[in-house]
C-alpha positions in Angstrom: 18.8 -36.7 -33.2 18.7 -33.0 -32.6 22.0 -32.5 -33.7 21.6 -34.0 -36.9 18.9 -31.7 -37.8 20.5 -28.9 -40.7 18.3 -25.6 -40.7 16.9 -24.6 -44.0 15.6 -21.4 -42.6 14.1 -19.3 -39.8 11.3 -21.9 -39.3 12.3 -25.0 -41.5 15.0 -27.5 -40.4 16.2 -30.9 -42.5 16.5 -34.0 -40.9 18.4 -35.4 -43.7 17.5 -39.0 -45.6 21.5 -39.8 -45.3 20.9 -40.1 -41.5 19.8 -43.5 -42.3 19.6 -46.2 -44.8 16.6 -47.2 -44.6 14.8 -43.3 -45.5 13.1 -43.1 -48.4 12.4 -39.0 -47.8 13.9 -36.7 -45.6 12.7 -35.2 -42.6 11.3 -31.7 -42.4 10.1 -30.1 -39.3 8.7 -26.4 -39.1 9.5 -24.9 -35.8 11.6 -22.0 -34.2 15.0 -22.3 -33.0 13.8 -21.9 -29.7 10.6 -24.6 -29.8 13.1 -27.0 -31.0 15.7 -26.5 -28.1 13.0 -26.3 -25.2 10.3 -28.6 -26.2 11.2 -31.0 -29.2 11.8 -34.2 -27.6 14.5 -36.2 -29.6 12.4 -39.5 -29.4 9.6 -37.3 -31.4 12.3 -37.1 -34.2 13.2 -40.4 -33.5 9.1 -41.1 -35.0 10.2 -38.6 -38.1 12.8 -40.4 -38.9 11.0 -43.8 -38.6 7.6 -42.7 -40.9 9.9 -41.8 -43.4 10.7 -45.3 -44.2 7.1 -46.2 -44.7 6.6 -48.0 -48.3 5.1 -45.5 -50.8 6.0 -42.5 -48.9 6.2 -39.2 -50.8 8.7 -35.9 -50.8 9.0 -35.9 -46.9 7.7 -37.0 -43.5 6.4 -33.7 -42.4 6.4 -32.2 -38.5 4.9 -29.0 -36.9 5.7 -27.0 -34.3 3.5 -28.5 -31.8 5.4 -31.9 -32.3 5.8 -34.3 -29.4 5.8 -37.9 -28.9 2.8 -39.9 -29.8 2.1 -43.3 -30.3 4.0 -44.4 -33.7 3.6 -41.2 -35.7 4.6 -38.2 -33.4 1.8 -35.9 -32.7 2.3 -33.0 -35.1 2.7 -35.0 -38.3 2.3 -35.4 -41.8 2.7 -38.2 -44.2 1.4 -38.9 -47.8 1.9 -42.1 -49.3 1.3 -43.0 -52.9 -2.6 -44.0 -53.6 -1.6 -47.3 -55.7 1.7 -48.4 -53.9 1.8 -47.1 -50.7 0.3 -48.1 -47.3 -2.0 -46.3 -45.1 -1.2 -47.0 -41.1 -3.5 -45.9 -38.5 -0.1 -45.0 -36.0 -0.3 -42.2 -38.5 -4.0 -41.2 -37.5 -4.0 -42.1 -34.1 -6.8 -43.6 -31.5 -9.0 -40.6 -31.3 -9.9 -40.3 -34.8 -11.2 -37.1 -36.2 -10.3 -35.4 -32.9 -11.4 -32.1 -34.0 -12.6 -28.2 -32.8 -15.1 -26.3 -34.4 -15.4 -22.5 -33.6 -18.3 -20.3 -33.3 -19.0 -16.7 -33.7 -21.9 -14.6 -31.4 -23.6 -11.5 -31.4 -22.1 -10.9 -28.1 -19.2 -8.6 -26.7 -17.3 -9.4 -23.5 -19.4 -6.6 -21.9 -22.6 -8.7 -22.5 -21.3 -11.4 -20.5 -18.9 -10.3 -18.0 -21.0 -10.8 -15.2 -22.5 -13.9 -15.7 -19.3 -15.9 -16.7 -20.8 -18.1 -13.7 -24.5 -18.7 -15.4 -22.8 -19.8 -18.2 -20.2 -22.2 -17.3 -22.5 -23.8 -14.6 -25.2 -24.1 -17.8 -23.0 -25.1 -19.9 -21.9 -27.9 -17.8 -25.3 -28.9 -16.5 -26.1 -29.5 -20.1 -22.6 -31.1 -21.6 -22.1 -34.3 -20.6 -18.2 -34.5 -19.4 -16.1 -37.0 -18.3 -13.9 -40.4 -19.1 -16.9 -43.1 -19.8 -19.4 -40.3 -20.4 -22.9 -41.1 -21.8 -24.5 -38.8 -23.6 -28.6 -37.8 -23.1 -28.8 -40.1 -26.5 -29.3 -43.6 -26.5 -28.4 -45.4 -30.0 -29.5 -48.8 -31.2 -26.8 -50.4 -33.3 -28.9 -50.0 -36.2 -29.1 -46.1 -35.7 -25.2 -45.7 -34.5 -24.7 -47.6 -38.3 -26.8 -44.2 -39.6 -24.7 -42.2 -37.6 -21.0 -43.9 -39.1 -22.6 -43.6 -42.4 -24.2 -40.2 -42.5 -21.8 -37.7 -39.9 -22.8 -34.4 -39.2 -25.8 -34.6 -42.1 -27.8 -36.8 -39.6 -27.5 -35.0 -36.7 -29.0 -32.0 -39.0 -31.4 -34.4 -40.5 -32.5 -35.5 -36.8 -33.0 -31.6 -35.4 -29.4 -30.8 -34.0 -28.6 -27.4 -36.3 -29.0 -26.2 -38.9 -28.1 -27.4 -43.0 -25.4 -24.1 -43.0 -23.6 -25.8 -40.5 -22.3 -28.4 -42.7 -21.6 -25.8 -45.1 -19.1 -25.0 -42.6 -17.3 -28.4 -41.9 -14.8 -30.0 -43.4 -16.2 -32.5 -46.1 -19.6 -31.3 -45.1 -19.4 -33.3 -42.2 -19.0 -36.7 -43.7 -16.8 -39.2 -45.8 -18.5 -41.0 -48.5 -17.4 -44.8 -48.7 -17.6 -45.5 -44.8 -18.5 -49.0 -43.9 -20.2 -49.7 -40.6 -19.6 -53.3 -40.9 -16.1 -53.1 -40.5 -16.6 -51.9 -37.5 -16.8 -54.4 -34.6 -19.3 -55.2 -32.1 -17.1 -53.8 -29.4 -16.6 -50.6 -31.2 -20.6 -50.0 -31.8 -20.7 -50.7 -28.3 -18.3 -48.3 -26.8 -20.1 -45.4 -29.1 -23.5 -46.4 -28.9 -23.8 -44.1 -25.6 -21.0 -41.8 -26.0 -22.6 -39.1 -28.9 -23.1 -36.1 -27.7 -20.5 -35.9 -25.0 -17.3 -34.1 -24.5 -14.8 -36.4 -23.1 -12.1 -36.0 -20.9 -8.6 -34.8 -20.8 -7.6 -32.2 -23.7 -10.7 -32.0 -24.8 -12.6 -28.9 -23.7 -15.5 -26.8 -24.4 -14.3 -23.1 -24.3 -16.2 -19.6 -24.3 -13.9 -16.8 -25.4 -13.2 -13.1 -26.8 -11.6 -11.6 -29.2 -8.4 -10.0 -27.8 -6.5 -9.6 -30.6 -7.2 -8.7 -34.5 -4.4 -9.2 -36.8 -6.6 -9.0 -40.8 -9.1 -6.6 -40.3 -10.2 -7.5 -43.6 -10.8 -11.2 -43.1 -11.7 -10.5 -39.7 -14.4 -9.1 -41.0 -15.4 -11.6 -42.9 -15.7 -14.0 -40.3 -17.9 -11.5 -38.3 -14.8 -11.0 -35.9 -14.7 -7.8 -33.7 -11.9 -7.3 -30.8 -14.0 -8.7 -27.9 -16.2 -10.5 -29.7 -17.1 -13.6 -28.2 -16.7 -16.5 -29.8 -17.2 -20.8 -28.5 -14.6 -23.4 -29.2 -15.6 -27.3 -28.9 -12.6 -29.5 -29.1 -13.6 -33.3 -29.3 -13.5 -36.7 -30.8 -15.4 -39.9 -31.9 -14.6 -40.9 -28.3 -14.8 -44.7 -27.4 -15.6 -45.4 -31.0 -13.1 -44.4 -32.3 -10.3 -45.7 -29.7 -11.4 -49.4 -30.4 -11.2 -48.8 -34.0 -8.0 -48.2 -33.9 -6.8 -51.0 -31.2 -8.6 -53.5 -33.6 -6.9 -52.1 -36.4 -3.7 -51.9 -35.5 -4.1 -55.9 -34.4 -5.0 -56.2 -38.0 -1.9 -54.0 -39.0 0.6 -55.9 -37.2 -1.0 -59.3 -39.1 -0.3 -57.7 -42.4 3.6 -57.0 -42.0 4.4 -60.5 -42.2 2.0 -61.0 -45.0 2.8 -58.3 -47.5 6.8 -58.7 -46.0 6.8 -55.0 -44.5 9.7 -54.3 -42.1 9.5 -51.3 -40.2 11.5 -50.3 -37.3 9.2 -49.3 -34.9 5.8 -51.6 -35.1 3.5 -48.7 -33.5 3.4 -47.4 -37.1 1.8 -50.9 -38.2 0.6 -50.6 -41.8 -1.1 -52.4 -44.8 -1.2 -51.7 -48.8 -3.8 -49.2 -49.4 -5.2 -51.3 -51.7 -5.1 -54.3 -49.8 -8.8 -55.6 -48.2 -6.7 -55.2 -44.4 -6.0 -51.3 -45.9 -9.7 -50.8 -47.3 -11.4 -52.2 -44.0 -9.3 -49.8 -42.3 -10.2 -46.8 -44.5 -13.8 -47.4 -44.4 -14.0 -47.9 -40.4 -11.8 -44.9 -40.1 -14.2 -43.2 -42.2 -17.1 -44.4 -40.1 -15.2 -42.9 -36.5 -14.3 -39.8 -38.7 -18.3 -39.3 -39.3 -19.3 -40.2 -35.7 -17.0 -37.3 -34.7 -18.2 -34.7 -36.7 -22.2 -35.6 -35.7 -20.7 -35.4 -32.0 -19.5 -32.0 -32.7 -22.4 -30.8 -34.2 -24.3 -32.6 -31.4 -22.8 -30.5 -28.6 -23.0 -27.2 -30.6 -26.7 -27.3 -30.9 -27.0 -28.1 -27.2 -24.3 -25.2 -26.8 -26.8 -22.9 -28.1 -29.6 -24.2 -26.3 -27.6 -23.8 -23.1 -26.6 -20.7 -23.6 -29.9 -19.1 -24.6 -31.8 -20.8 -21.8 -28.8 -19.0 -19.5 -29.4 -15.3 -20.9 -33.2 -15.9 -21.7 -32.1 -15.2 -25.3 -33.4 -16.0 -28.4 -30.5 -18.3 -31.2 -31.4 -15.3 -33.6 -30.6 -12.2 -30.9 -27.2 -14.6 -29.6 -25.9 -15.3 -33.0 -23.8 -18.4 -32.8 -22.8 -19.1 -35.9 -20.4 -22.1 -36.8 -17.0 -20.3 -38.4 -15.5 -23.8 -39.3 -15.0 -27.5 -38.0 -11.9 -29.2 -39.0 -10.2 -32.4 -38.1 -6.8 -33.2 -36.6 -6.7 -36.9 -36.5 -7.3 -38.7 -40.2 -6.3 -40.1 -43.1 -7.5 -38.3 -46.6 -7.3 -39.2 -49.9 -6.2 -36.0 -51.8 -4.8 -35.0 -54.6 -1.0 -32.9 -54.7 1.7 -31.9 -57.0 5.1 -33.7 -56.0 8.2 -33.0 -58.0 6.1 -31.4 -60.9 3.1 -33.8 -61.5 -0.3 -34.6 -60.1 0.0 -37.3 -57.5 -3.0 -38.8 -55.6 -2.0 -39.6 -52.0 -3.0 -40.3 -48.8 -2.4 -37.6 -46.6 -2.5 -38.8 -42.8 -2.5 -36.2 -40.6 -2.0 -36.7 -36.8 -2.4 -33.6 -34.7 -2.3 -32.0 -37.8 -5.1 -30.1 -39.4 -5.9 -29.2 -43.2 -4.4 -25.5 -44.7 -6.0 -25.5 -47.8 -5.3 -21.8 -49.4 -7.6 -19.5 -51.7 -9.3 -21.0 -54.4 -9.2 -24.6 -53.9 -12.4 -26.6 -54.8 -13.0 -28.2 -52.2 -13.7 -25.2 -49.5 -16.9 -24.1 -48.5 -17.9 -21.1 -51.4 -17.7 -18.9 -48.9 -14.2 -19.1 -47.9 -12.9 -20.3 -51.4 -11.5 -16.2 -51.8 -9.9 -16.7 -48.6 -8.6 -19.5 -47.8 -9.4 -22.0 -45.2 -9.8 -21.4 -41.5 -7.4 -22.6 -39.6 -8.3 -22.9 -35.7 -5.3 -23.5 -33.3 -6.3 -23.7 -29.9 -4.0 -23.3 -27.2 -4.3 -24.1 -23.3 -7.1 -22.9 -21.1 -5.2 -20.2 -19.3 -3.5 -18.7 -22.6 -4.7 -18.1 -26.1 -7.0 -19.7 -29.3 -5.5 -18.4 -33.1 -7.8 -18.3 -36.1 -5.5 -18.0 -39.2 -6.3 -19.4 -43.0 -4.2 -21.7 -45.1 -1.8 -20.6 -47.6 -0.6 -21.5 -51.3 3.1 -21.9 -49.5 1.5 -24.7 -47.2 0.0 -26.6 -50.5 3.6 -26.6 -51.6 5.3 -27.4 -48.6 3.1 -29.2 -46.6 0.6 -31.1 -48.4 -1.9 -28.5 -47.5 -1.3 -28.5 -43.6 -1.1 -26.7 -40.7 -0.5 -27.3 -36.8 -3.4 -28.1 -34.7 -2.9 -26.8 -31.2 -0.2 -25.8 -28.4 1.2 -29.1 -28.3 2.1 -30.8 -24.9 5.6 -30.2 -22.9 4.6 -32.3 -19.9 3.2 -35.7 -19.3 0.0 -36.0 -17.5 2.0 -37.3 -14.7 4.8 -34.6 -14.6 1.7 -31.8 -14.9 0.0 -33.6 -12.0 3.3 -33.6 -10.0 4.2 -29.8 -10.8 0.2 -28.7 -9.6 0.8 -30.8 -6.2 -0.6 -28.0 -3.4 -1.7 -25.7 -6.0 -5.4 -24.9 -6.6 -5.3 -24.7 -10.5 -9.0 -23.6 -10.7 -8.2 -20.9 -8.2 -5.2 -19.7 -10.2 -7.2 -19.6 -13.5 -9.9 -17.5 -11.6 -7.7 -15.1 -10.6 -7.2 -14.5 -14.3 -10.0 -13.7 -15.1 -11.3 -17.7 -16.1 -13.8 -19.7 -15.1 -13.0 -23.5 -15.1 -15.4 -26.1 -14.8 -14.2 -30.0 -14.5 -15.6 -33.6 -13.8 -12.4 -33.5 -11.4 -9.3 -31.8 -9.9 -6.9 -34.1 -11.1 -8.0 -32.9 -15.2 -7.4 -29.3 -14.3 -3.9 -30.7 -12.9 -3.4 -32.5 -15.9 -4.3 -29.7 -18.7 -2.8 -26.9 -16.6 -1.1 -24.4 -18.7 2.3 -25.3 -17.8 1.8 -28.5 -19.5 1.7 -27.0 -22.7 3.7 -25.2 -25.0 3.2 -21.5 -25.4 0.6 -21.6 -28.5 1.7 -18.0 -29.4 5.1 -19.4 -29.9 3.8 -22.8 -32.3 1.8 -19.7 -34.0 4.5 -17.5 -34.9 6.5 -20.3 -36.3 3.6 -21.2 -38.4 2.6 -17.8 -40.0 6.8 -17.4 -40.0 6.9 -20.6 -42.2 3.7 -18.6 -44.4 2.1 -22.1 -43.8 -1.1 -20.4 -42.4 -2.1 -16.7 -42.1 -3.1 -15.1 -38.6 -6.5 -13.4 -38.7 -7.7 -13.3 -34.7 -6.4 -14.2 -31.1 -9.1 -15.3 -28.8 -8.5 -15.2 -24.7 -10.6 -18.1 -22.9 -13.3 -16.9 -19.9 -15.1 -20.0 -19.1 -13.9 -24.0 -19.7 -15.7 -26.4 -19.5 -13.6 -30.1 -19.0 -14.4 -33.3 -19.0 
């Protein structure tokens, strides 16, 4: 497929709609020369090519430079479909819904902390719960977890975990209006009933950082960023909840083909009408794993700060910690975008893709509406974070999007297979890092190697003037589930 692929520019290449039939778009994937030769796997723009003959599709079936295989949609892209004729597909949002990171700003320097990187990861894990089938410290009737779909981040403030300026700071205030816990299923309320307020496993990670890098002074300096600054990064999910919403959904997806007479050529990207009751359900139960996630998040920042001020016998007003921004990577928004000259509403699924929404728009926090919004990239835990902002170009270009992270290169087998005698842990140490895992065989798995080089998915991104870089952050202790 690679060779079919017709550079536009620098960072833009054309998969072109004459490649076949049955694309209603083109292609368009944002990446270097060099990402594309050493880590784009054909079968990846195999999945671009397939989203873009979903019904109702729009301008193009986007990719970013962190693009790699997923499961129907790869991970790294963006579709919009038409609001009244197209189809919404949860292949296109993936299992762990509203996977997102949030990222927070402290008082401290790296001097402050330096020698008791060990306090604070051993805290910090004492007090995160980590792990594949973590519970969490709360417990959650099914009436309550129904709150919780409903409500997001708002009732986790409401119940004593933050504060209200947190949700000034997250995406949609932390929750999407119109979510329907009963079209959630029994088995879904109970896979989430236990699991708020944990972590997770594999990429997910909880990450205390500096500032090693400063690229905007001046919006740098609105953020409160100083080089060595240190700043937290929690990187998470709706967990269980949101898995077995989308296994039920995409059971319901693959009902609906027949019915509404969909042919696709690959059935991972499964899909209904949007405005058909199979497309609703979905909506609203994506909604109500899109909420969970974001009162998970704010769940484990508030215990973040308790951690860390019981660790350096600190008060939350002498520490800082301060939430920059939470954004999503994994969901499906209804947003309105000008294709081919007019206003068009659509829904825009992003899947390992995050929003880029540049100055002025009205639907960032007042704070940030001058700037633009933040855009956090994080990388692997022996390399790099990025906070950049979104850009007018990216409204234009890409529906308002950005990349969300490094992006993987290896399987979780291959990583396991390339860290056989190695200590990973020890070789992070040695850096300079402290990790801290449920296991030896996650640190294998997430090594570095198994990642692209996030500078690299960066540079392509503030090349394509799809986001703007503001900081670089360096990772000192990671936590993993």
């Amino acid at each position: 497929m690679k060779e079919k692929l017709k550079r536009i520019s620098e960072y833009k290449w054309l998969l072109p709609q004459n490649v076949d039939s049955r694309m209603k778009v083109p292609g368009i994937i944002f990446v270097s020369r060099d990402l594309l030769t050493q880590t784009v796997e054909d079968e990846a723009l195999v999945q671009v090519r397939n989203a873009a003959m979903l019904p109702g599709i729009v301008k193009a079936s986007l990719a970013m430079p962190d693009i790699h295989y997923g499961y129907g949609l790869p991970i790294g892209g963006v579709i919009a479909t038409d609001w009244e004729s197209g189809v919404v597909s949860p292949g296109g949002v993936g299992f762990d819904i509203n996977c997102g990171v949030r990222l927070l700003v402290t008082n401290l320097y790296l001097k402050d902390i330096e020698d008791k990187k060990r306090i604070l990861v051993e805290a910090l894990y004492r007090h995160i719960p980590t792990g594949v089938g973590s519970r969490g410290k709360l417990r959650l009737t099914h009436s309550e977890e129904k709150e919780v779909l409903a409500r997001g981040a708002k009732w986790a403030v409401e119940k004593g975990y933050g504060l209200k300026k947190d949700l000034e700071a997250t995406e949609s205030y932390g929750c999407l209006e119109g979510a329907n816990p009963e079209k959630v299923s029994y088995k879904a309320l109970e896979r989430g009933a236990q699991q708020l307020g944990t972590l997770g496993s594999g990429n997910h990670f909880l990450e205390i950082q500096y500032v090693d890098e400063i690229y905007d002074y001046g919006l740098a300096k609105k953020f409160n960023l100083e080089k060595n600054k240190i700043t937290i990064m929690i990187h998470t999910g709706s967990r269980g909840l949101g898995h077995q919403i989308a296994t039920d959904y995409l059971e319901v997806m693959g009902r609906a083909l027949r019915k509404y007479n969909i042919v696709l050529p690959d059935r991972q990207l499964a899909c209904a009408p949007i405005n058909s009751p199979e497309g609703q359900d979905y909506i609203s139960a994506m909604k109500c794993a899109a909420n969970y996630a974001w009162a998970n998040r704010q769940i484990l920042m508030h215990w973040t700060r308790e951690a860390i001020c019981k660790a350096l016998n600190a008060s939350p007003e002498e520490l800082g910690l301060e939430l920059i921004y939470d954004h999503a990577h994994n969901i499906v928004k209804k947003e309105e975008h000008i294709v081919d000259g007019k206003k068009r509403i659509l829904a825009v699924h992003r899947k390992g893709a995050t929003r880029a929404f540049p100055p002025g728009h009205p639907e960032l926090p007042a704070k940030y509406r001058s700037m633009g919004q933040p855009v956090i990239i994080p990388g692997d835990m022996g390399r790099y974070s990025y906070l950049l902002v979104g850009t007018r170009e990216a409204m234009s270009e890409t529906f308002g999007s950005s990349c969300h992270g490094a992006g993987r290169v290896l399987s979780r087998h291959k990583a396991i297979n390339r860290a056989r005698g190695r200590s990973i842990t020890n070789e992070l140490e040695k850096e300079g890092i402290l990790v801290k895992a449920a296991d030896s065989r996650t640190v294998k798995e997430e090594m570095p190697e198994a990642y692209k080089d996030v500078s690299m998915v960066v540079e392509a991104i503030a090349g394509a003037k799809i986001s703007k870089k503001v900081a670089r952050m360096k990772p000192i202790v990671v936590i993993k589930g």
